[in-house]
Structures are given as structure tokens and as C-alpha cells.
Backbone and ligand atoms as CSV (ligand in chain L), in Angstrom:
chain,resi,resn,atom,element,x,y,z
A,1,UNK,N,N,1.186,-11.556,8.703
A,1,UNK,CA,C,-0.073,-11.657,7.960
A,1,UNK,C,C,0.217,-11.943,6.485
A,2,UNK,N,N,-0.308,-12.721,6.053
A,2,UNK,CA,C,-0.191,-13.275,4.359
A,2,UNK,C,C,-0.389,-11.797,3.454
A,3,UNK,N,N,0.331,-11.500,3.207
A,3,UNK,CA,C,-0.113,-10.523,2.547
A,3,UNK,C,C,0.983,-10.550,0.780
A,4,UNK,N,N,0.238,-10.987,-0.412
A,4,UNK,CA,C,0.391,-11.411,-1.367
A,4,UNK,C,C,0.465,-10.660,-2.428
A,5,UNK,N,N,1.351,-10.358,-3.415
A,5,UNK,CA,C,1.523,-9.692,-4.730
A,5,UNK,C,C,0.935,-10.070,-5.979
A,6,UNK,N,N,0.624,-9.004,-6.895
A,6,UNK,CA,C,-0.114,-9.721,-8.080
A,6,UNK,C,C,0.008,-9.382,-8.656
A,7,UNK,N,N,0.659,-9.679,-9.886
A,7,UNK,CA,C,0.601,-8.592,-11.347
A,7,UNK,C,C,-0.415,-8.756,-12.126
A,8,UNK,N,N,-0.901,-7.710,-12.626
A,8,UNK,CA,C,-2.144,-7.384,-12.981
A,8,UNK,C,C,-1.816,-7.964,-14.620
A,9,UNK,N,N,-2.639,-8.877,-15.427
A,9,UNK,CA,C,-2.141,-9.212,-16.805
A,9,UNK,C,C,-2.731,-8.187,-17.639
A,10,UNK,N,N,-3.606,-7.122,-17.126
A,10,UNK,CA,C,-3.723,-6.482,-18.379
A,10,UNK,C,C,-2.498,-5.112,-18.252
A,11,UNK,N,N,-2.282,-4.755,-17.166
A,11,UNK,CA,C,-1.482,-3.773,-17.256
A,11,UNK,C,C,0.158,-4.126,-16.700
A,12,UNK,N,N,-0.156,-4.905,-16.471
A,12,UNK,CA,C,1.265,-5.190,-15.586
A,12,UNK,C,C,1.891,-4.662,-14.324
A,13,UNK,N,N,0.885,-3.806,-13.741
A,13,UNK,CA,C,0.985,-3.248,-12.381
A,13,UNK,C,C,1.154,-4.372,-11.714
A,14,UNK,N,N,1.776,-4.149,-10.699
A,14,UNK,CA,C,1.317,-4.733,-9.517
A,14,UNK,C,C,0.924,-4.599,-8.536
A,15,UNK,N,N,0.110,-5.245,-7.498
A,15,UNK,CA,C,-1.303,-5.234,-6.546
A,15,UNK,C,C,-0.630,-5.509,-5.260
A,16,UNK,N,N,-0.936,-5.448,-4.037
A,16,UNK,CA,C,-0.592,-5.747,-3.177
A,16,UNK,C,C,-2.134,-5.859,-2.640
A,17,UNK,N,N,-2.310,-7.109,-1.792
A,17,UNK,CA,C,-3.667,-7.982,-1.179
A,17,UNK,C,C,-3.190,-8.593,-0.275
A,18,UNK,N,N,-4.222,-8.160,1.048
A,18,UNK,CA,C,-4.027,-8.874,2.498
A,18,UNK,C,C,-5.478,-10.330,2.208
A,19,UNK,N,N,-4.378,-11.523,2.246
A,19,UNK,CA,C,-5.503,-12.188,2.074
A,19,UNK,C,C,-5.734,-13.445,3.844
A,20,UNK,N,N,-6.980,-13.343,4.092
A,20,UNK,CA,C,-7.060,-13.460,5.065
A,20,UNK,C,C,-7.749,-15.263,5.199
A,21,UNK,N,N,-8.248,-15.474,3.570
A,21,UNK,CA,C,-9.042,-16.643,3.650
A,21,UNK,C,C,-8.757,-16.587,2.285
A,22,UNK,N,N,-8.618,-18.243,1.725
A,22,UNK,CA,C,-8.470,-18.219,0.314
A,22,UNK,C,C,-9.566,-17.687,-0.643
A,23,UNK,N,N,-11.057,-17.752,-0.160
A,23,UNK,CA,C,-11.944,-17.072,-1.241
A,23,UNK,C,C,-11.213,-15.610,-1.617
A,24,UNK,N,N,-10.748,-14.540,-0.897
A,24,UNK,CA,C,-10.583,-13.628,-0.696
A,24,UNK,C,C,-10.115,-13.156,-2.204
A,25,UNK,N,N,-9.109,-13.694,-2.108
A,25,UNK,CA,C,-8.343,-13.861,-3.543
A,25,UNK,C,C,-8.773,-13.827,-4.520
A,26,UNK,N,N,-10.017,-14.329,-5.188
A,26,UNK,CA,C,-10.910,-14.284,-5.547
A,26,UNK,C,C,-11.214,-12.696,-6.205
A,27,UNK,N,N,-11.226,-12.209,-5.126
A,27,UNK,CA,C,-11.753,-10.691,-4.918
A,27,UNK,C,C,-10.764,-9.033,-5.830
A,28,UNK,N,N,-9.516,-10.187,-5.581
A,28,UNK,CA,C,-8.530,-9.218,-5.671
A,28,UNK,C,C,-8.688,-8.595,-6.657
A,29,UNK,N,N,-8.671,-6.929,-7.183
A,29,UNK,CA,C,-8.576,-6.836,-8.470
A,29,UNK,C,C,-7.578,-5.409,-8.731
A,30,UNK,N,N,-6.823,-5.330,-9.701
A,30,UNK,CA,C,-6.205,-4.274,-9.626
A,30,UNK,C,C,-6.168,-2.860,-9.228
A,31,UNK,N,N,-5.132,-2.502,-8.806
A,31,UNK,CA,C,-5.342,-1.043,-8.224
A,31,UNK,C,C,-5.622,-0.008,-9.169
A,32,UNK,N,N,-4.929,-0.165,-10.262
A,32,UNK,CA,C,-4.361,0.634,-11.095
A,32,UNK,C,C,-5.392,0.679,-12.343
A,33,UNK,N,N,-6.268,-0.876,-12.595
A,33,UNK,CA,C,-7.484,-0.466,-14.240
A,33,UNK,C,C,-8.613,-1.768,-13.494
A,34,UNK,N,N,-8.296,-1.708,-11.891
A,34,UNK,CA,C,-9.597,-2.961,-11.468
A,34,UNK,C,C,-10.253,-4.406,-12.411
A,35,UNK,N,N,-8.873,-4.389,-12.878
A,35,UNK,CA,C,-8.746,-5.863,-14.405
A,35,UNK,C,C,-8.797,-6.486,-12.653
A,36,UNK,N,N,-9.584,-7.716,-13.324
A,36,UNK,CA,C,-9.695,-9.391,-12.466
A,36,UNK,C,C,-9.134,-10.361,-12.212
A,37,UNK,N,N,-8.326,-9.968,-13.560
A,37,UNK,CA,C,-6.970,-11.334,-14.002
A,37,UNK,C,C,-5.628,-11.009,-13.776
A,38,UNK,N,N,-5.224,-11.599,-12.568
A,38,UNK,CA,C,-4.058,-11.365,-11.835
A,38,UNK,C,C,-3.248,-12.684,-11.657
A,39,UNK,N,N,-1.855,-12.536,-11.428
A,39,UNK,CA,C,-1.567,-13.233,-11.647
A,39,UNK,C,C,-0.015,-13.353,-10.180
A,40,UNK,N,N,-0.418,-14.339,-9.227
A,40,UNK,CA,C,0.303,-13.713,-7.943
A,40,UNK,C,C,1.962,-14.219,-8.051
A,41,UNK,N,N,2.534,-12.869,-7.498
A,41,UNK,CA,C,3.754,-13.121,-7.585
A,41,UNK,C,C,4.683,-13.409,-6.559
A,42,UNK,N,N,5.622,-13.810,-6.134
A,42,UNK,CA,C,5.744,-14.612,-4.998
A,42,UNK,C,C,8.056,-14.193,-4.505
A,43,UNK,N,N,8.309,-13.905,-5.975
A,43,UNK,CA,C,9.538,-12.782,-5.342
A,43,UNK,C,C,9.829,-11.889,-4.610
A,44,UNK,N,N,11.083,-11.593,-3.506
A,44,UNK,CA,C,10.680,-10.951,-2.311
A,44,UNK,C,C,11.378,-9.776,-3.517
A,45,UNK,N,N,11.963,-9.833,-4.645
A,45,UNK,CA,C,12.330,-8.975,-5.353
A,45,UNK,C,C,11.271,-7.733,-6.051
A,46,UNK,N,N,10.508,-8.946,-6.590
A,46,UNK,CA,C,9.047,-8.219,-7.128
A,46,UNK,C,C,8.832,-7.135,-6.006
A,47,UNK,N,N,8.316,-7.902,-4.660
A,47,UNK,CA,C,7.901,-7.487,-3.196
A,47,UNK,C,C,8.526,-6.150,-3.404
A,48,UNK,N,N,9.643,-5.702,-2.986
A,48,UNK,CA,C,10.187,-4.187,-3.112
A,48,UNK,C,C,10.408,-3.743,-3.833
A,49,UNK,N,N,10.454,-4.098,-5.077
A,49,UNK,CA,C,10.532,-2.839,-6.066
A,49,UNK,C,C,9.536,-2.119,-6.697
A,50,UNK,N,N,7.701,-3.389,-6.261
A,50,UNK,CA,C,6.866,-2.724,-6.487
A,50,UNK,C,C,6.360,-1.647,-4.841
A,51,UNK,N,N,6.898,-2.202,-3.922
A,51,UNK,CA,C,6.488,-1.167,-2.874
A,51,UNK,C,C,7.248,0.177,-3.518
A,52,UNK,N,N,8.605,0.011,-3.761
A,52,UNK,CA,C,9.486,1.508,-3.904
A,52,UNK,C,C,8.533,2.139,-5.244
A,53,UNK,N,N,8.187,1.415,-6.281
A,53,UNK,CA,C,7.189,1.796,-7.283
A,53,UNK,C,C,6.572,2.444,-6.763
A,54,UNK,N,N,5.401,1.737,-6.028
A,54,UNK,CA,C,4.358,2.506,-5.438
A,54,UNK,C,C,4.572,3.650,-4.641
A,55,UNK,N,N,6.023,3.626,-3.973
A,55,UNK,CA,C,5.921,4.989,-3.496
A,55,UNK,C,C,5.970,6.135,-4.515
A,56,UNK,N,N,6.935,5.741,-5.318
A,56,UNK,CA,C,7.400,6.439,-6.027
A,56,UNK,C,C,6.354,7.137,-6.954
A,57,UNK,N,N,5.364,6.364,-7.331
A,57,UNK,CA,C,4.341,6.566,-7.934
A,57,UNK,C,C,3.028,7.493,-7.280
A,58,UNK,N,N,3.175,7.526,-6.112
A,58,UNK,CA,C,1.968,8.014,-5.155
A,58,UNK,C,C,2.208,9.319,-4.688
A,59,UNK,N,N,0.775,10.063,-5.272
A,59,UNK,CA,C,1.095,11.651,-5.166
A,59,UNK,C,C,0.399,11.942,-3.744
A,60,UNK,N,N,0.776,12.105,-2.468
A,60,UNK,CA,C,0.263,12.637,-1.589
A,60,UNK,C,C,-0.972,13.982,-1.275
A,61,UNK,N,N,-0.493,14.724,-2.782
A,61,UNK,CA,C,-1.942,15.687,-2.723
A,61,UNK,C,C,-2.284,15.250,-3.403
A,62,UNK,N,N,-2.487,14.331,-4.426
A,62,UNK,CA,C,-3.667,13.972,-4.801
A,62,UNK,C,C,-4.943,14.003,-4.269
A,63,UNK,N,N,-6.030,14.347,-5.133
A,63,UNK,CA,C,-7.351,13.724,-4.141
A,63,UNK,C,C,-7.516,12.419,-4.249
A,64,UNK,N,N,-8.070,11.491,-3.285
A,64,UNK,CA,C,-8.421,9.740,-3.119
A,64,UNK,C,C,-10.215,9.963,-2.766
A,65,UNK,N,N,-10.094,9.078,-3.513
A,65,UNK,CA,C,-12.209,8.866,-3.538
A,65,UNK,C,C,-11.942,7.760,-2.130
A,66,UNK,N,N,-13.011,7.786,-1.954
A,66,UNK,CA,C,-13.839,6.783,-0.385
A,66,UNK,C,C,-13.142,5.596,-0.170
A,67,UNK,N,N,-13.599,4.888,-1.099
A,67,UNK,CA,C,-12.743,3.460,-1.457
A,67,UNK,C,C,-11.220,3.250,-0.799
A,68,UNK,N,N,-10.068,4.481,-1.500
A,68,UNK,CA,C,-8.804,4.636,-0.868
A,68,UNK,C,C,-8.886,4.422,0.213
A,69,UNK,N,N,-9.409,5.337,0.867
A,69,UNK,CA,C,-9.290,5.606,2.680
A,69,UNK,C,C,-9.311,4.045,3.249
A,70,UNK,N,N,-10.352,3.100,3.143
A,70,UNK,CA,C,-10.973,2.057,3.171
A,70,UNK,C,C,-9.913,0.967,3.296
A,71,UNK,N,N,-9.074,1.692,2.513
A,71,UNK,CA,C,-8.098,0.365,2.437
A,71,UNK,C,C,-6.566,0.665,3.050
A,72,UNK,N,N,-6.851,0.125,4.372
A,72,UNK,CA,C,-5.352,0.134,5.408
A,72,UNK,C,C,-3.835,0.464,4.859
A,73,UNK,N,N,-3.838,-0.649,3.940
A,73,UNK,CA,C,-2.384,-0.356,3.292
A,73,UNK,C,C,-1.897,0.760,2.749
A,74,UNK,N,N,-3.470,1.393,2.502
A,74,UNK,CA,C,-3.054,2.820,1.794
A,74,UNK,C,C,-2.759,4.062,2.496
A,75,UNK,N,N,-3.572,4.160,3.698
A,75,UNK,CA,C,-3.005,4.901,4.959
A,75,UNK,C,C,-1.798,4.484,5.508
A,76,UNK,N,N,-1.047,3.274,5.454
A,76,UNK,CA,C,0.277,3.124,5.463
A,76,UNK,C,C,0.994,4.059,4.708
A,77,UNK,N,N,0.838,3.732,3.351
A,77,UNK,CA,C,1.346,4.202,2.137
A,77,UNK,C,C,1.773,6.109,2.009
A,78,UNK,N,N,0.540,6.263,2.578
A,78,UNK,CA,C,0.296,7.577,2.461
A,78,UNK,C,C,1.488,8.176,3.544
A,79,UNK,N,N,1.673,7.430,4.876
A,79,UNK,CA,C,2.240,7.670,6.235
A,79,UNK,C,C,3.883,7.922,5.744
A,80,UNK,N,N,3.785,6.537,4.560
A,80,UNK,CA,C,5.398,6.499,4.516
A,80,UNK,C,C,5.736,7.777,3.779
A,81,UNK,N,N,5.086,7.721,2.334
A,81,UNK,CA,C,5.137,8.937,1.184
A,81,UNK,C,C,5.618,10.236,2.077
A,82,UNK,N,N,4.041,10.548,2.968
A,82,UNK,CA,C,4.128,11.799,3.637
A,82,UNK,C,C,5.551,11.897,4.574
A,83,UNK,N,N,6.004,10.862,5.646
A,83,UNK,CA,C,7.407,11.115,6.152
A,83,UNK,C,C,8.769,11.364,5.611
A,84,UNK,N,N,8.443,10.744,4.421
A,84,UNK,CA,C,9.848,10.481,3.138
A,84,UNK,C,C,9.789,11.860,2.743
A,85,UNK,N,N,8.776,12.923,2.601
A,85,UNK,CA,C,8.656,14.128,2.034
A,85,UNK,C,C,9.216,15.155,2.817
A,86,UNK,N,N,8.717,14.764,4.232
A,86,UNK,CA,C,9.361,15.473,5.526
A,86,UNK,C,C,10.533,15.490,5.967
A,87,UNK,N,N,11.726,14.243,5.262
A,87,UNK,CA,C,12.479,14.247,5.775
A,87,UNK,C,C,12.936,13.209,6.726
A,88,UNK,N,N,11.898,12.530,7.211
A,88,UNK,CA,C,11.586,12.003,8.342
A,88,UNK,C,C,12.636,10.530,8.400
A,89,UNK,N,N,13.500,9.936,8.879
A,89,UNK,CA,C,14.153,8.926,8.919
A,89,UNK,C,C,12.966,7.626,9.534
A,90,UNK,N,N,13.237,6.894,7.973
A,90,UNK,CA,C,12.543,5.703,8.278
A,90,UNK,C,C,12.816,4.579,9.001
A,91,UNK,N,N,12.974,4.644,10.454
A,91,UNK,CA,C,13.915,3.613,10.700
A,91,UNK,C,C,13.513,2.204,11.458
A,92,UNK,N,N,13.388,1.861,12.474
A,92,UNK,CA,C,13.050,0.950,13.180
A,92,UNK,C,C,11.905,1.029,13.685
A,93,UNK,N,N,11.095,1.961,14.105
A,93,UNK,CA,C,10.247,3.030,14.255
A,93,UNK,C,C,9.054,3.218,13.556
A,94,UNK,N,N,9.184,2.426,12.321
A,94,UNK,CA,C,8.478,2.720,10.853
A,94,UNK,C,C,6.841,1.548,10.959
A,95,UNK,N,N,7.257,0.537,11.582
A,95,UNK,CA,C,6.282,-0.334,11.734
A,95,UNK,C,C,4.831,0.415,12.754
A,96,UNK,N,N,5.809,1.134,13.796
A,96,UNK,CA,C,5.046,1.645,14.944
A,96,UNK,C,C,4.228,3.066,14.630
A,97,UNK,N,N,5.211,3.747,13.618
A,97,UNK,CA,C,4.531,4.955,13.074
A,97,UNK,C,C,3.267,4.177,11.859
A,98,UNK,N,N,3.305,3.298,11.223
A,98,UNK,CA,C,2.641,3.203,10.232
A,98,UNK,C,C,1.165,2.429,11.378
A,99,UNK,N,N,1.041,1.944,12.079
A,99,UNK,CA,C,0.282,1.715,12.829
A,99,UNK,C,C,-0.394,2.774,14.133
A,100,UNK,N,N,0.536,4.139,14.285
A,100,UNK,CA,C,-0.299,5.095,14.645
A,100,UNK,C,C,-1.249,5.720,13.280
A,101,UNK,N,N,-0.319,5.809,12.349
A,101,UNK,CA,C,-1.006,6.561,11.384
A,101,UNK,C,C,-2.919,5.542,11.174
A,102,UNK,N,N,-2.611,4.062,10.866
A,102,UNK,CA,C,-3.667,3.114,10.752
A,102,UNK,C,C,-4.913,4.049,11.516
A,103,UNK,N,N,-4.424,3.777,12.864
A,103,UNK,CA,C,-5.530,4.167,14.111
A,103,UNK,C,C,-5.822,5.852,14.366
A,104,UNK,N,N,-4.722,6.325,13.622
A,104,UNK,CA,C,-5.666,8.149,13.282
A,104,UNK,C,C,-4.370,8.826,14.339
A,105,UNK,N,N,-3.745,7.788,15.650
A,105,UNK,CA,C,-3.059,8.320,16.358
A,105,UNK,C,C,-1.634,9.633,15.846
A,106,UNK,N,N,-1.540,9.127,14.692
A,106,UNK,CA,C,-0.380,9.652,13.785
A,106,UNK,C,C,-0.506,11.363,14.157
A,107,UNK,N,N,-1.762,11.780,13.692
A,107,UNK,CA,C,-1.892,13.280,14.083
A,107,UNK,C,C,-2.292,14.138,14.954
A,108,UNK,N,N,-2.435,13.375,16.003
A,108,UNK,CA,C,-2.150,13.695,17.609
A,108,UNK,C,C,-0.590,14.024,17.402
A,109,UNK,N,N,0.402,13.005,16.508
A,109,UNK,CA,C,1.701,13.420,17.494
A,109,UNK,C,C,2.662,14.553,16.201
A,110,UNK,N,N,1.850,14.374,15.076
A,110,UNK,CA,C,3.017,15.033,14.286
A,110,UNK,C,C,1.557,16.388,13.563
A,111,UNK,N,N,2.635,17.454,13.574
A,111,UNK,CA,C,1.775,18.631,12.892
A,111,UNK,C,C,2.641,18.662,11.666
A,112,UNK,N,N,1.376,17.865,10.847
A,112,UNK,CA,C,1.800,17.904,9.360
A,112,UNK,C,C,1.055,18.900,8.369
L,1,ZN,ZN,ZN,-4.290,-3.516,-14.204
């Protein structure tokens, strides 16, 4: 699935966007100050060091308003954070766990 990076020009974050149709893009707007003006980045370098960012950055107790939930990648996000905390070896496995977690299945199998 196309799924595209963006650095945000007012803050310099970067965004991660599943874009499914070019209007979409359009749409994208930062995670981090919802600035409009993005600017997509296309390094598979960028690609992981803003995922490891983002983990790194993402507080699992935090509270998340409505919106969060809403958005798939972030229940990924949350799946990985929360296993990395546990201990949990990320391994081959990781695609299949992040897609129970998607569908809610995640806590049927793990008492977190
Ligand atoms: Zn921003």
C-alpha cells in the first residue's frame, strides 16, 4: 500500500499518510501542529528513523482524543510501543500481531 512520508515545513516533524488516491494528499496534515504545508519525503532512510522517532516519541499512557483511535497506523503504533515495553520480540510475527491488534483481535490473545 502507498503509504508516503512528509515533513511538515513548519515544524519539521514528520507525517506518515496512507494515500489511497492522489486527492488524498491533499488532505494530509501534520501530526504533530496540523500545519498543511508538507513536504513528501521519499528516503527509505527518512522512512525509519522517523518510525524509530515516533516510537521513541510515543507515550503509551498517554491519553489520545477520538481522532487517534481513528487512525489505523496509530493502533499499529501503539501495538508496537506497547510490545517493545513488554519485552516482547519483534520478529517475523510483527506484521501479523500489528494486524490482530488493527481488528481488536490483539486482546483476546495477550493480557496486557
Ligand atoms: Zn508540523
Amino acid at each position: 500500500m502507498p503509504i508516503y512520508e512528509y515533513e511538515c515545513l513548519a515544524c519539521g516533524r514528520i507525517t506518515s499518510a496512507l494515500i489511497m488516491k492522489p486527492a488524498e494528499e491533499k488532505e494530509v496534515r501534520c501530526k504533530q501542529c496540523q500545519g498543511a504545508r508538507l513536504k513528501r519525503v521519499l528516503s527509505r532512510v527518512v522512512l525509519h528513523k522517523s518510525e524509530s522517532q515516533r516510537l521513541a516519541e510515543f507515550d503509551t499512557r498517554a491519553p489520545q482524543d477520538d481522532s487517534y483511535y481513528k487512525d489505523d497506523r496509530n493502533i499499529g503504533m501503539w501495538a508496537k510501543k506497547r510490545l517493545n515495553e513488554l519485552g516482547t520480540d519483534l520478529g517475523p510475527s510483527l506484521d501479523e500481531t500489528i494486524e490482530k491488534a488493527r481488528s481488536g483481535k490483539i486482546l483476546d490473545d495477550m493480557d496486557l
